[in-house]
N, C-alpha and C positions, 0 to 999 in steps of 0.2 A: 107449287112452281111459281114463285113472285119474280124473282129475279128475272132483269132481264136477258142478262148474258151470262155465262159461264165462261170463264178464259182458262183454258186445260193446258199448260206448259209441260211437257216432259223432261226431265232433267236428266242430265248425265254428265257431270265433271264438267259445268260449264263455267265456272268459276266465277271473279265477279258480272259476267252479262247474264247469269242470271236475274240477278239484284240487277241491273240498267232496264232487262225486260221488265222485270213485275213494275220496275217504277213508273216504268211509262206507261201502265196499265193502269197503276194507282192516279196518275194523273190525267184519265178520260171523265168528263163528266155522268157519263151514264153508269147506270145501276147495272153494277157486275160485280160478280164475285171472282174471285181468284184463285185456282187449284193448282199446287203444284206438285205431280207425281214424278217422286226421285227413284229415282232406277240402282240404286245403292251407291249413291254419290260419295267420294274418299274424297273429296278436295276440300270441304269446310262453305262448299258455296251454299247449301240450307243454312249454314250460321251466320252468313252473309245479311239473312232474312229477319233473321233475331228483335230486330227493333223497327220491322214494318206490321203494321196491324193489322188485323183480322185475313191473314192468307193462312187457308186450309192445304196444310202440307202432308202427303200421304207419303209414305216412308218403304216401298217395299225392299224388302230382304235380300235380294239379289236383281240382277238385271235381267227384266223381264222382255225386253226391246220394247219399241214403239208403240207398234199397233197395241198390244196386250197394252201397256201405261195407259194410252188413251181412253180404251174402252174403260177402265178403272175408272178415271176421271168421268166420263159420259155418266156410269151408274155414282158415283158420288155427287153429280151436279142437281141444279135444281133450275139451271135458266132456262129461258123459251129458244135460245140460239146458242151454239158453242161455237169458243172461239178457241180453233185447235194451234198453238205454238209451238216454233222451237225457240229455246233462253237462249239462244243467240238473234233472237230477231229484237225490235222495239220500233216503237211509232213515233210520227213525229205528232203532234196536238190536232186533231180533228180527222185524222187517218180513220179511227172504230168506228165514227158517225157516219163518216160516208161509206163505210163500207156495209155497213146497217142500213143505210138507207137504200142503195142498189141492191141489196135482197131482196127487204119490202116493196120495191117499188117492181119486182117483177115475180109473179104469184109463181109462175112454173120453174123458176131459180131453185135449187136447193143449197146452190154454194156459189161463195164467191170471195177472191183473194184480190190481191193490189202485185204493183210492181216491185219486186225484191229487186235492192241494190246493193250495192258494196259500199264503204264506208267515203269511196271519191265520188259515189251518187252514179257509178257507170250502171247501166242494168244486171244482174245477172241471168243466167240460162233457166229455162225448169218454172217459170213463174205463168208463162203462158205456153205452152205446149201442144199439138197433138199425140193421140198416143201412137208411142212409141211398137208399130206392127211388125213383123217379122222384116217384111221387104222395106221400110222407113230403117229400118237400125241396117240394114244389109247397106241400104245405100251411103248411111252415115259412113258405117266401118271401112265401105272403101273408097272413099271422098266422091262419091257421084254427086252429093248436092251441088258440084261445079256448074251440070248440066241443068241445074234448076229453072234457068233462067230460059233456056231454049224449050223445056216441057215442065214447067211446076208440077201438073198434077201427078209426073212419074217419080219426079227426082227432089221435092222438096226435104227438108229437112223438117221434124218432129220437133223442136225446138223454133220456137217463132222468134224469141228476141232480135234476131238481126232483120225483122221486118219492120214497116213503120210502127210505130204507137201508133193506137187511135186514139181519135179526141172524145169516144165516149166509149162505156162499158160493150164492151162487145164478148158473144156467146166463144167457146173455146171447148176443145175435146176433154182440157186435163189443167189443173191447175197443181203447185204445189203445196204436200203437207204443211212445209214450215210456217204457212200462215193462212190458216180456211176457216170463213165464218159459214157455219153451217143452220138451216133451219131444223127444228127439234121433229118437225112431221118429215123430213126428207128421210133423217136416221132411222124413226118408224119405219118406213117403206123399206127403207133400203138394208137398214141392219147394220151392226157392226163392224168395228176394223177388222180384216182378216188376222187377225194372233199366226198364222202361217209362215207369216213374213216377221223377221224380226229386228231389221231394219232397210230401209230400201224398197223401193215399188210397191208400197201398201198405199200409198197417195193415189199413184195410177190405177190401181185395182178400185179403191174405192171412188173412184172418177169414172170409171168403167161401168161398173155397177151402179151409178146413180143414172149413168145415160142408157142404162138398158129399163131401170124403172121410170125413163121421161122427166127426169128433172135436168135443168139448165145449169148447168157452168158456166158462171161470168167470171168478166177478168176487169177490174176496175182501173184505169188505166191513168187516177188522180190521186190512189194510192198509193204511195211510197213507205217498204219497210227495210228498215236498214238491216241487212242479216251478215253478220260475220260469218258466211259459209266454210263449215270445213270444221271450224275450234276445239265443238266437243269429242272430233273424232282426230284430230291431228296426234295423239298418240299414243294411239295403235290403228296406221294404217291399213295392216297385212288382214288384220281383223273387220276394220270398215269392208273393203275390198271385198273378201270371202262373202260377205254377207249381201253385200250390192248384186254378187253373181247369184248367188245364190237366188234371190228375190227376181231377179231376170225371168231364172228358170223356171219359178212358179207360175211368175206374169206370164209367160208364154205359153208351158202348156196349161193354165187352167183357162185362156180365153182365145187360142188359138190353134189348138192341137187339131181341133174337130174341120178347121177352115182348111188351112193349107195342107198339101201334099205331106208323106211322110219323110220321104225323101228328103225336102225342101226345111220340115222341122229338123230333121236331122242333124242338117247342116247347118243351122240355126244353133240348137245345143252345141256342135262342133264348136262355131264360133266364138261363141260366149264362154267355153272353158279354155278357150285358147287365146282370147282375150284378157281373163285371167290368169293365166301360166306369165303372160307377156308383164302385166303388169305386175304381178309378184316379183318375177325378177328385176326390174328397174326398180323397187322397193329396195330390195334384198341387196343388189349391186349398189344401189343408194348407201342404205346402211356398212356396207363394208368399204363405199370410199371415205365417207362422214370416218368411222373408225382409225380406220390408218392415217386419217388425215388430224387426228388427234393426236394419236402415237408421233407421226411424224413434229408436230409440233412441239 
């Protein structure tokens, strides 16, 4: 184990940010190697890669989701930190250094991400988080975080970005997958991505499970990564969607079933499939106005 990093990119039809990601990876100065696990990519973005050098491209046969690709990556790596991607994200020059160095620079960290933006530099959501508990998504769903402001600790929202920045690394419940430098003795401890999930809420889960084995989530708040959110799934929604709910459902009962009422879960799953119903059809009603509004043309 020489290397110092491992950069583990999952791939799915991300066409060329693929190639933007590995590039801005190839252009860090530090000793890293670069894995790319393709989830049985059709768009020609691995060909994309054809005349960049020495990236270890693993090819599986069908789409295995997320979690399962990473772990792939994990036992194929050889660095002392992984740095887990998605090829829609990319840095700008000094972004992996400083985020390597707020690891090292705190022994009980096991992980730590930067601030995901959009391509006009806005923040987006999901990059500093707490997790998302049965009565945090209850109050999401039905806009009580209005009332935040008169009781935070009842009514805050799970999503921090609409709070200030800080001006240094500060500790955080949950960071997300699309971009976490991890240390290689935290995975020890903590063990693999859950393969349960097969896309969706396996960030949270294993954010979950690093704060139940005492390791730190930082959020580095001088990192900036520009993530095209949304790309490699824009098309096939109804599919994204399914699988988001789904991964809800596991995040819920496997770390919250035993806490809250049953009752109280119940209506919890209730909500989540009916959150589901609601946005399939605005999908669905999507797709057949797009339609007719072809025909009509």
């Amino acid at each position: 184990m020489n290397t110092l990093i491992s950069a583990i990119i999952v791939n799915y039809n991300a066409g060329n940010l693929l190639r933007e990601c590995v590039a801005s990876l190839l252009a860090c100065p530090l000793d890293m190697e670069i894995i790319v696990v393709d989830n049985a990519s059709a768009d020609g973005s691995l060909e994309a890669l054809n005349d960049l050098p020495e990236i270890n491209i693993i090819r599986n046969s069908k789409n295995l989701g997320f979690s399962a690709a990473c772990n792939i990556g994990i036992k194929a790596s050889g660095g002392r930190y992984k740095l887990f991607l998605n090829p829609d994200c990319s840095f700008v020059p000094g972004s992996i250094s400083r985020l390597l160095n707020c690891l090292q620079s705190n022994e009980q960290a096991g992980m730590v991400g930067g601030v995901l933006v959009n391509p006009d530099g806005s923040e987006q959501a999901g990059a500093r988080r707490s997790v998302p508990t049965p009565w945090r998504s209850f109050v999401r769903a039905f806009g009580l975080t209005r009332f935040r402001n008169r009781w935070p600790r009842l009514f805050n929202d799970f999503y921090l970005h609409q709070q200030p920045m800080p001006d240094q690394p500060i500790e955080v419940e949950a960071i997300s997958g699309a971009c976490m430098l991890v240390k290689n003795e935290a995975i020890d401890d903590v063990g693999l991505w859950d393969e349960g999930y097969f896309l969706h809420c396996e960030d949270l889960d294993w954010c979950m499970r690093f704060r139940q084995k005492s390791w730190k989530i930082l959020f580095d708040p001088s990192v900036k990564i520009v993530h095209a959110l949304g790309v490699c799934g824009e098309g096939r929604p109804v599919f994204v969607e399914w699988h988001k709910h789904k991964g809800m459902m596991r995040f819920y009962r496997k770390f919250f079933r035993h806490q809250y009422p049953l009752p109280l879960m119940m209506l919890v799953f209730i909500g989540v499939w009916l959150r589901f119903a609601l946005v399939f059809g605005c999908l669905i009603g999507k797709r057949i106005v797009n339609r007719l509004g072809l025909r009509n043309g």
